[in-house]
N, C-alpha and C positions, 0 to 999 in steps of 0.2 A: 504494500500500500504506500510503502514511502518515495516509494518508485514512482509512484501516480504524480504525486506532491510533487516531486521534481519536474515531471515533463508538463503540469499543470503551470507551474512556473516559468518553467521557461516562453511556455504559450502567451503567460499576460506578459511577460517582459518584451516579447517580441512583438505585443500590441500595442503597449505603449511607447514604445521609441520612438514616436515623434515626439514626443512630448519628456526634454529631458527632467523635468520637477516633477511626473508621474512615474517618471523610468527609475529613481533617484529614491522614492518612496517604496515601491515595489521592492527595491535591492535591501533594503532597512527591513521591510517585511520578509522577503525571501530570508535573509540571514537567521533571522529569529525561528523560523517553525522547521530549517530542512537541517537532515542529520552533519557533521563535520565532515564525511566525505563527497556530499553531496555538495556542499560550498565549496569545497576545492573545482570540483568538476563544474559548478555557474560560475565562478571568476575566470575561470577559462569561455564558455560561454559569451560573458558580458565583454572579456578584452574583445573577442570577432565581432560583438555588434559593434562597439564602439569604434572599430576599425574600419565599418561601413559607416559607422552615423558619427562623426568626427562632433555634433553637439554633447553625446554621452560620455564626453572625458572628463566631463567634474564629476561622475558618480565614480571614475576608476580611485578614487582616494578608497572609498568605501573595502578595496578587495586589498589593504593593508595591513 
């Protein structure tokens, strides 16, 4: 089931990327409910959006 949680996530983060203040709050929520290896593997994730949507580079503080 935590498996779900993860690809469920990654689904809204990929809907809200235009919107970096929505994308930025999502990643604050994501960190909070998915397991520690499951963060390792959305910080990788969120670096490839952010490397298409060059707005989402103030949430990469976040994967510190």
């Amino acid at each position: 089931m935590a498996r779900a949680m993860f690809e469920y996530t990654k689904m809204v983060l990929s809907k809200v990327s235009f919107d970096s203040n929505l994308f930025y709050i999502e990643v604050e929520k994501a960190f909070k409910r998915l397991l520690p290896y499951e963060i390792e593997e959305l910080k990788i994730y969120i670096k490839s959006l952010a490397f298409y949507n060059p707005e989402l580079n103030q949430s990469l503080h976040l994967l510190q």
